[in-house]
C-alpha positions in Angstrom: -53.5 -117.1 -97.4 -54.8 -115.9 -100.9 -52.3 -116.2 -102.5 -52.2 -120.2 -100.8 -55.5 -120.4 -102.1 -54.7 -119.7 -105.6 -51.4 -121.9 -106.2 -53.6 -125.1 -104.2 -55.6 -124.8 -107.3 -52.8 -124.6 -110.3 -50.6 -127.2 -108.3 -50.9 -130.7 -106.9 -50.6 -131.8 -103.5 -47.3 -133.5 -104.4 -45.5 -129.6 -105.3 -46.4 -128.5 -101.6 -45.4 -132.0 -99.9 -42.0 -131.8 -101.5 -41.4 -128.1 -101.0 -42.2 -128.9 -97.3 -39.8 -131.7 -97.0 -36.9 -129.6 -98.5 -38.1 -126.4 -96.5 -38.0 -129.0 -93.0 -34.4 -130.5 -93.9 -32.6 -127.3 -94.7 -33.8 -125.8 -91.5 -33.9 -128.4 -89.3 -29.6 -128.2 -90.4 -29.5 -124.8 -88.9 -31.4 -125.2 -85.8 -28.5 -125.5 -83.5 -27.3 -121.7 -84.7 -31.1 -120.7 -84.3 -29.9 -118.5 -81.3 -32.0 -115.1 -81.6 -31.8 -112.4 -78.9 -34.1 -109.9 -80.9 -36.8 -110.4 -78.2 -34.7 -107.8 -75.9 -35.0 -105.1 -78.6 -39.0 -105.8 -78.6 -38.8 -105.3 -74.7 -35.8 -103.1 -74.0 -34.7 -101.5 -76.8 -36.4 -98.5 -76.9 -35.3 -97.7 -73.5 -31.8 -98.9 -74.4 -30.6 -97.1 -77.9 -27.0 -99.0 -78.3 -28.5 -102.9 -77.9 -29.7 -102.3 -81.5 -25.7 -102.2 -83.0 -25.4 -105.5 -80.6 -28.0 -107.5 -81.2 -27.5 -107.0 -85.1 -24.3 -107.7 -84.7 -25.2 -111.0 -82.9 -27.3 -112.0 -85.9 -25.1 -111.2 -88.4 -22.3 -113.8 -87.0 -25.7 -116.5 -86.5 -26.8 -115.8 -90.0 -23.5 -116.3 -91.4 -22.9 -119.6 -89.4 -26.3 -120.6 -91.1 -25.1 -119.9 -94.3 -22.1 -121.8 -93.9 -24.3 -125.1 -93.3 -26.7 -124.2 -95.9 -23.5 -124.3 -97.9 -22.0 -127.7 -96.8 -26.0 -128.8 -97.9 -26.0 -127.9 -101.0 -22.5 -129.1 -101.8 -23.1 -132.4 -100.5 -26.1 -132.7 -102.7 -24.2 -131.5 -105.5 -21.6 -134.4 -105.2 -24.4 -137.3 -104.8 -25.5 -136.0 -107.5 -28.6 -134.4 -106.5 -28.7 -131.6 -108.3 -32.2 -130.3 -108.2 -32.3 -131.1 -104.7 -29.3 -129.1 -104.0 -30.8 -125.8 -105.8 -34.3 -126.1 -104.2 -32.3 -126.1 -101.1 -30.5 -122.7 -102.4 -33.7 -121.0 -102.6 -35.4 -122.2 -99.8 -32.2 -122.0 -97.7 -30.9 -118.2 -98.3 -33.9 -116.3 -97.1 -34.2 -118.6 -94.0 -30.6 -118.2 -93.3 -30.8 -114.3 -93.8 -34.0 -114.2 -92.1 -32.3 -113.0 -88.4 -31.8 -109.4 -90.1 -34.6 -108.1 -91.5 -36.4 -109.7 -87.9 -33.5 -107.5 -85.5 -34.5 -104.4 -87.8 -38.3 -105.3 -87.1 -38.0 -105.8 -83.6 -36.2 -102.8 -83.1 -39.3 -100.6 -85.1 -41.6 -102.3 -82.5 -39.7 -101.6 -79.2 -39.7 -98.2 -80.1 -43.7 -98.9 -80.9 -43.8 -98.6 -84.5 -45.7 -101.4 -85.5 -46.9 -100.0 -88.9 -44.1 -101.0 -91.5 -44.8 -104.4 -90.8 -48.1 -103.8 -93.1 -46.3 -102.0 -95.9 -43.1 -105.0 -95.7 -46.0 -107.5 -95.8 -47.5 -106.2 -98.8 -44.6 -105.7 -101.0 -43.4 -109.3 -100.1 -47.0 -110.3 -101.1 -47.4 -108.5 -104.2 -44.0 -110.1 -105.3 -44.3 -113.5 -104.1 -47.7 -113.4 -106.2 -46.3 -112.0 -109.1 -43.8 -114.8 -109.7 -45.2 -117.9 -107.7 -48.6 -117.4 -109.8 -46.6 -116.7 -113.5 -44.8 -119.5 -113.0 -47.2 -121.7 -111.7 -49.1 -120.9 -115.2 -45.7 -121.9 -117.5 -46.0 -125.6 -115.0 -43.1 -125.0 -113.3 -44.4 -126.9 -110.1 -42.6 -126.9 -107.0 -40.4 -123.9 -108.7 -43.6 -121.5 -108.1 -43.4 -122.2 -104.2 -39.4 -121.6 -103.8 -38.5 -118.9 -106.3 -41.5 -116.6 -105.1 -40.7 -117.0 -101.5 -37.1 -115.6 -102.5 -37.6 -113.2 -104.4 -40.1 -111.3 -101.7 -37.2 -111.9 -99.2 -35.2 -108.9 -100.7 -37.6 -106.4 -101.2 -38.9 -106.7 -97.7 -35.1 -106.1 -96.1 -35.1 -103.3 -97.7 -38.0 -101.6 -96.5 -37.4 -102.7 -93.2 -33.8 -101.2 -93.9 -35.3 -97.9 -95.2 -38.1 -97.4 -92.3 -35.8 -98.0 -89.5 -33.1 -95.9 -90.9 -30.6 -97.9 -89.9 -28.4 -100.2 -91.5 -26.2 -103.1 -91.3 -22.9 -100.9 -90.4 -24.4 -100.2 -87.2 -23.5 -103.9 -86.3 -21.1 -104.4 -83.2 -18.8 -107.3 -82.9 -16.9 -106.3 -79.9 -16.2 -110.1 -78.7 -17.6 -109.1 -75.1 -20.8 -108.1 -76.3 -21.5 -111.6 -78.2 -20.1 -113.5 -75.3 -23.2 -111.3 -73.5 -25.5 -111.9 -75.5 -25.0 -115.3 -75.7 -25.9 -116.0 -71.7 -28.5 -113.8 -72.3 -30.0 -115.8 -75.1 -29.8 -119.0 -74.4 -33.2 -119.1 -73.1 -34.6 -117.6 -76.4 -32.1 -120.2 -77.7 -34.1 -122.7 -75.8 -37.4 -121.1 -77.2 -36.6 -121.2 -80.8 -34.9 -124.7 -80.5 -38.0 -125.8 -79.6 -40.3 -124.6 -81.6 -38.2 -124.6 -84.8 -37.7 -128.5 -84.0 -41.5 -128.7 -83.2 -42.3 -127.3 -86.7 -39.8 -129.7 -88.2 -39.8 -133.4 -87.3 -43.0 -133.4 -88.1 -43.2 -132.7 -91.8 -39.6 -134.9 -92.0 -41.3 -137.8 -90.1 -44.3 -137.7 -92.6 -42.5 -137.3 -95.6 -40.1 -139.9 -94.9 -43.0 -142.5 -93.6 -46.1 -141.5 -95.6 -45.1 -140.0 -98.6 -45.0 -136.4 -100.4 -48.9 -136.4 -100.9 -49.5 -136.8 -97.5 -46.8 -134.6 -96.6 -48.8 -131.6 -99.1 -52.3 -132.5 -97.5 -50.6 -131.9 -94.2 -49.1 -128.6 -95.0 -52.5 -127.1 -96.4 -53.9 -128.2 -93.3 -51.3 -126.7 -91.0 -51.2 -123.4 -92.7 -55.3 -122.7 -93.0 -55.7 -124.8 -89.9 -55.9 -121.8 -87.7 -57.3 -119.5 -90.1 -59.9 -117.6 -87.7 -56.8 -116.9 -85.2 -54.6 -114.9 -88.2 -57.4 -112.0 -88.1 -55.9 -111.9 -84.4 -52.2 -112.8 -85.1 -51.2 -109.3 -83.2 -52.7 -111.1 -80.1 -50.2 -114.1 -80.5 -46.9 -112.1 -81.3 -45.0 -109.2 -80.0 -47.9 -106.5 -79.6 -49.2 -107.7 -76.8 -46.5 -108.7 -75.0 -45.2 -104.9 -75.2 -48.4 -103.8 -74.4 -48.0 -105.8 -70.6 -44.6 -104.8 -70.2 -45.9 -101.5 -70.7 -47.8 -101.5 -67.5 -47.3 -100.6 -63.7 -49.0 -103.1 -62.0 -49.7 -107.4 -62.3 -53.3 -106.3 -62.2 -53.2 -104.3 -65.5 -50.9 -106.9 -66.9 -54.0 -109.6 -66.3 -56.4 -107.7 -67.4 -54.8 -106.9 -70.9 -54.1 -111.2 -70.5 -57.8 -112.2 -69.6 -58.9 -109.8 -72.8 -56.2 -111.4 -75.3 -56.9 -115.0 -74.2 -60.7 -114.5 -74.3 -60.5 -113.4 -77.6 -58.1 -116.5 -79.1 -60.1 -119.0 -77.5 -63.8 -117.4 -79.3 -61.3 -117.2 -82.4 -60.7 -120.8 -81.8 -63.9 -121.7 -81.3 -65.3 -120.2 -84.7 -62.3 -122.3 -85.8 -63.0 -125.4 -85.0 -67.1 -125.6 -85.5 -65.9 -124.2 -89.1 -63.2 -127.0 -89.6 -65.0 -130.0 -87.8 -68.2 -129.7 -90.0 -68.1 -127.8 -92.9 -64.6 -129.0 -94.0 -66.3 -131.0 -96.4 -67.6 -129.3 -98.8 -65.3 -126.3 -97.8 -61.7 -127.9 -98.7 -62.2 -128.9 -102.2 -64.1 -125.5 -103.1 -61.5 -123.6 -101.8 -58.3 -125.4 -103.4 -59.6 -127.6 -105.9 -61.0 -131.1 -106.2 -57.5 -132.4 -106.2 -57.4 -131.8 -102.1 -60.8 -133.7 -101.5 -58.3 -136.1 -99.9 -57.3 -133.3 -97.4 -60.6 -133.5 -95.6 -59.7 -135.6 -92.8 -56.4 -133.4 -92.5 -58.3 -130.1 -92.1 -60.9 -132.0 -89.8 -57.8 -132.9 -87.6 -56.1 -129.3 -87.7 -59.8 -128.2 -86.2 -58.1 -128.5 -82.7 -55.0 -126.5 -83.7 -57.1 -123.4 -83.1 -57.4 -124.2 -79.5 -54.1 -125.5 -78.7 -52.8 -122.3 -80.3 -54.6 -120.3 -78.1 -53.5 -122.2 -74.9 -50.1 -121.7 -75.7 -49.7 -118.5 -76.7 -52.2 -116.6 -74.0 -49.6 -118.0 -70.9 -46.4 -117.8 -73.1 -46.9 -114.0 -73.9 -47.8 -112.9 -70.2 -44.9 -114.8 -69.2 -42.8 -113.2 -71.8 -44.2 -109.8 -70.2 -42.9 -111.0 -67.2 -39.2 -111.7 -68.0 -39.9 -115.3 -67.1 -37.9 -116.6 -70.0 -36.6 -119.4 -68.8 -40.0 -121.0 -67.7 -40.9 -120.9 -71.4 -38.5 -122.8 -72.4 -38.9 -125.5 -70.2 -42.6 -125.9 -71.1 -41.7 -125.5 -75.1 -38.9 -128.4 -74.0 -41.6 -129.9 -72.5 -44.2 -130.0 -75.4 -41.5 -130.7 -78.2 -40.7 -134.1 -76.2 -44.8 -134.7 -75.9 -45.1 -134.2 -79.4 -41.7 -136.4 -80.1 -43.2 -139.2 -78.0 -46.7 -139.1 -80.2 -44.9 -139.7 -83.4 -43.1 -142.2 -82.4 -46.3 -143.8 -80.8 -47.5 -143.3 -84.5 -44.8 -145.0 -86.3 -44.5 -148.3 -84.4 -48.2 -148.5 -84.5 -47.5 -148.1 -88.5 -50.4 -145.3 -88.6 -48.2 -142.4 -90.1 -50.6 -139.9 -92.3 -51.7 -136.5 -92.1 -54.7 -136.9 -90.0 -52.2 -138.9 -87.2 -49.5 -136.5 -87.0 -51.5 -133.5 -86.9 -53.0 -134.6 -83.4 -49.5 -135.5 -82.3 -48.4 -132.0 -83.0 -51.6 -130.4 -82.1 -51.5 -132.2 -78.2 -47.8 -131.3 -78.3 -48.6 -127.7 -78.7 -51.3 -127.9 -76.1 -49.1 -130.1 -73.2 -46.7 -126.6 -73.5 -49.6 -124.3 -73.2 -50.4 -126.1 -70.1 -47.5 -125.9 -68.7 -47.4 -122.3 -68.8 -50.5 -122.2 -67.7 -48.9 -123.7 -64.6 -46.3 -121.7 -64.0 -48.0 -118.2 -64.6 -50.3 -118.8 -61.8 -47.8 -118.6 -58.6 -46.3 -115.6 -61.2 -49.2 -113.5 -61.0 -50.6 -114.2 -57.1 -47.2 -113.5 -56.4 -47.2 -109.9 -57.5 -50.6 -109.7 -56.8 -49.5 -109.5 -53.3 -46.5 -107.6 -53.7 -48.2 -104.6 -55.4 -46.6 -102.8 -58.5 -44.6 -104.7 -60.6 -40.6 -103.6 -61.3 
């Protein structure tokens, strides 16, 4: 976020919209390989010490299929004749491609509960991204600050990650049985991640394509800051505290460590949006420059994101707790086609900007939320009269 902060101000909205167009495209091409399975090593791994050569195996053979159409990309580009475009893609592309490796070897540190290298990896990328993004942002090389910091961090980080686990990428299985395995096992995580990767996608493609790179770069800042008051509680959103409710005997502990997390994203998300709705303006510009004043009405929309974040993450995790996998993915099926239907509302009404695409994405995150919301109810009265948990 600081460092965000800092390259707003030596760059121009048009730098961050184009970086987020290429960033959408190249990713959007690898979706259908976005398979992941490294959810089982958060929740089982620990008590299982062989699924770590599998599932690392597993990513090695999705990494490399993603590699191959991040290839096919950038030679395509090359032939039109799009040069520049092709290379961005390079940078952009490789650590996104590579990035189911260094995320097996960090689920595997927290199913064993080591959550504490994931503050030393985030500071070495940091200090690196900085170092580069901000010394080339100073010699004007634009949109070059944004994609050659982000891979040059990507390294350094897989190695730490390599070095605190102390395990490496010989430990991979590919026995052909144990992918086929996998595979059935994942393909609700597949589901998951098809999801929300196309979620966080078609959106910035749709703008950029309709509305323009400045829009697109207004959009961006906003979605990134948007939920600024919920980072400072990011452990509450990801893997922590779903390990922390798989950790217990009994659906009554497991709503009582739920009820906690949820109250405190929605009082984040509160202090989020009074923050955003008023005091945007003067608060934008300040921040990133007077060149963003046109961001205002961006940030004003990203307000709700706050809130929709919270109602989707507070059900998805305790469902996740609760090995109901499949359930997720239906409702993030659910809100990717609510927030598919809003953009298209957008575009035939020929209203595409930042301010209209941010609510569709925003109400798409929420309609998922509340579908989980749904489904975790009969979950929990369920148990609830069962007794203990298995």
């Amino acid at each position: 976020m600081v460092l965000g902060v800092v390259l707003a101000r030596m760059l121009v909205p048009e730098d961050f919209g184009r970086f987020a167009y290429v960033s959408a495209v190249v990713t959007a091409l690898m979706i259908p390989f976005w398979i992941t399975v490294t959810p089982l090593l958060v929740t089982d791994g620990g008590r299982n010490p062989s699924l770590f050569g599998r599932v690392l195996g597993f990513m090695c053979v999705t990494a490399t299929l993603k590699l191959s159409v991040l290839c096919a990309y950038i030679v395509y580009q090359v032939i039109i004749g799009q040069t520049e475009q092709a290379f961005l893609a390079f940078l952009i592309g490789v650590p996104v491609a590579l990035f189911d490796l260094p995320e097996a070897l960090r689920a595997d540190l927290e199913g064993r509960g080591r959550f504490g290298p994931n503050l030393a990896v985030q500071l070495v990328g940091f200090a690196t991204s900085a170092a580069i993004s901000i010394s080339m942002a100073l010699l004007g090389c634009g949109i070059y600050a944004l994609a050659v910091g982000g891979f040059a961090a990507y390294w350094p980080q897989l190695m730490l990650y390599l070095g605190a686990g102390r395990r490496g990428i010989s430990e991979a299985s590919f026995r052909w049985a144990d992918l086929i395995s996998l595979s059935k096992t994942g393909l609700s995580f597949w589901t998951m991640q098809i999801s929300s990767q196309m979620a966080a996608r078609i959106d910035k493609i749709f703008l950029g394509k309709l509305a323009g790179d400045t829009q697109l770069g207004y959009y961006n800042r906003g979605l990134n800051y948007g939920p600024f008051c919920l980072f400072l509680l990011s452990s509450l959103l990801t893997n922590a505290s779903v390990v922390a409710m798989r950790q217990q005997s009994s659906m009554r502990a497991k709503l009582t460590i739920a009820r906690k997390t949820g109250l405190l994203l929605f009082g984040g998300a509160l202090a989020n949006w009074a923050v955003l709705w008023w005091f945007s303006d003067p608060l934008v510009p300040w921040l990133f420059g007077d060149q963003w004043r046109g961001a205002i009405p961006a940030f004003q929309a990203f307000s709700w994101l706050g809130l929709a974040m919270a109602l989707h993450y507070s059900p998805m995790n305790f469902l996740l707790a609760n090995e109901a996998n499949t359930q997720v993915a239906v409702a993030k099926g659910a809100g990717l086609l609510v927030t598919v239907v809003g953009l298209a509302i957008v575009a035939l009404m020929g209203q595409a900007c930042a301010v209209t695409v941010a609510y569709a994405y925003c109400v798409g995150l929420a309609a998922a939320g509340g579908i989980m919301i749904m489904i975790a109810f009969p979950i929990a009265l369920s148990a609830l009269g069962n007794g203990p948990t298995k």
